[in-house]
C-alpha positions in Angstrom: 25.2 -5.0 4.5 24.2 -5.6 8.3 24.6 -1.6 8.9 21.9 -0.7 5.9 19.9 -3.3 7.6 20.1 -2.1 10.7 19.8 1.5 9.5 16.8 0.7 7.2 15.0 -1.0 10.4 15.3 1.8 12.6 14.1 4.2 10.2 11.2 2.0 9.7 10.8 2.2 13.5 10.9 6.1 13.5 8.2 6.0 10.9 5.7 3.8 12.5 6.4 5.6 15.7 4.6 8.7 14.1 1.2 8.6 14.7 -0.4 10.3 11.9 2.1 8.2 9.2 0.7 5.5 11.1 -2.8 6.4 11.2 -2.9 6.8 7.4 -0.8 3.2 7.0 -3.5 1.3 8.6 -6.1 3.1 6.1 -3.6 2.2 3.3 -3.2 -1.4 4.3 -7.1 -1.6 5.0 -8.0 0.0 1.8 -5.6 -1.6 -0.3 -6.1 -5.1 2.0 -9.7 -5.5 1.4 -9.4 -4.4 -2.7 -6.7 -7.0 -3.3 -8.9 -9.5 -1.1 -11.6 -9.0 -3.7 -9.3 -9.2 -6.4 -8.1 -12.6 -5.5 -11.6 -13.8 -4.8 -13.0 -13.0 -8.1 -10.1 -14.2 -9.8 -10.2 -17.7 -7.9 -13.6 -18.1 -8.2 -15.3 -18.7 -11.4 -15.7 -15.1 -12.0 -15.3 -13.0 -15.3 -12.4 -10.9 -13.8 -9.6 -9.2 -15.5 -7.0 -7.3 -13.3 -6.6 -4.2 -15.1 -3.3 -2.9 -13.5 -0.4 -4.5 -15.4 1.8 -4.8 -12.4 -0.8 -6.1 -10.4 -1.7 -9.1 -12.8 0.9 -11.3 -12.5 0.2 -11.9 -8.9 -3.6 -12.2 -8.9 -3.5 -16.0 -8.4 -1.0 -15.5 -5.8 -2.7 -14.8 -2.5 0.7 -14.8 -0.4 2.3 -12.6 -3.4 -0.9 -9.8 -3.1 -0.2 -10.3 0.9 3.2 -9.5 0.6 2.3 -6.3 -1.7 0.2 -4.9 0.8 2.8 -5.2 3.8 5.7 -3.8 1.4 3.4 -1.2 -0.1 2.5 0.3 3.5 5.7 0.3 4.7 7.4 1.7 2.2 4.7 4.5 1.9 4.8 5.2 5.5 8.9 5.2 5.5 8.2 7.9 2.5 5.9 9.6 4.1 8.0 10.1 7.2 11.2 11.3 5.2 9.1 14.3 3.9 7.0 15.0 6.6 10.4 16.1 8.3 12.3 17.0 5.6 14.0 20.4 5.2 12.2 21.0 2.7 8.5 22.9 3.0 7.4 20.9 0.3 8.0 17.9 1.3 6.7 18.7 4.5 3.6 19.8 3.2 2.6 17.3 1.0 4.3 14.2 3.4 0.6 12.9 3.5 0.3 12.4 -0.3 2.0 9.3 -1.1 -0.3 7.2 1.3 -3.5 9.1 0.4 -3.1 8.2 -3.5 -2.7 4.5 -2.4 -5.7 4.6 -0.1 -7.7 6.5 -3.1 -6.5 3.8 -5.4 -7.7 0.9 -2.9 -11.2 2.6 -2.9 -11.2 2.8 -6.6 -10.4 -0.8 -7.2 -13.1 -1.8 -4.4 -15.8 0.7 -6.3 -15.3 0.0 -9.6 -15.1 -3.9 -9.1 -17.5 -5.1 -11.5 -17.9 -8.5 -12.4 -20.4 -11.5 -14.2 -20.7 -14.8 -13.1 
């Protein structure tokens, strides 16, 4: 168990090492940061919201739950993102941006198509 820890955690290390993963994680977190943000406002605040995304729902009155989302979401994508971008696979390694550019596009969405009544 302490191994796969250990092994997990450096591999995170590599993939935040690499600067354009990184680049695109803080976009990802930002994106997806300031749509949950809004999510969690409107929810919490009188407004006429409903969270459309069914595994989202469950945590819209949860700020530290959407918080946590966020931070797991962009490391995982980045951790992703770094297996392919050096995989032996072409690919992989052409497409290694992918997984963190459809959660960025999905952050924008969420933030664009936010409509609401009071």
């Amino acid at each position: 168990m302490i191994v796969e820890c250990i092994l997990l955690a450096s591999s995170l290390c590599h993939a935040l090492r690499d600067r354009p993963v990184s680049a695109l994680a803080v976009a990802q977190t930002t994106m997806v940061g300031v749509d949950y943000s809004q999510t969690e406002y409107h929810a919490n605040h009188g407004f006429n919201f409903h969270e459309h995304n069914p595994l989202l729902a469950p945590l819209v009155h949860h700020p530290v739950a959407l918080g946590t989302d966020v931070v797991v979401g962009a490391l995982f994508s980045a951790w992703l993102a770094h297996k392919m971008r050096f995989s032996k696979h072409m690919i992989f390694q052409k497409t290694w941006w992918l997984p963190q550019t459809i959660e960025i596009g999905g952050g924008i969405c969420g933030i664009a198509t936010s409509k609401v009544r009071r």
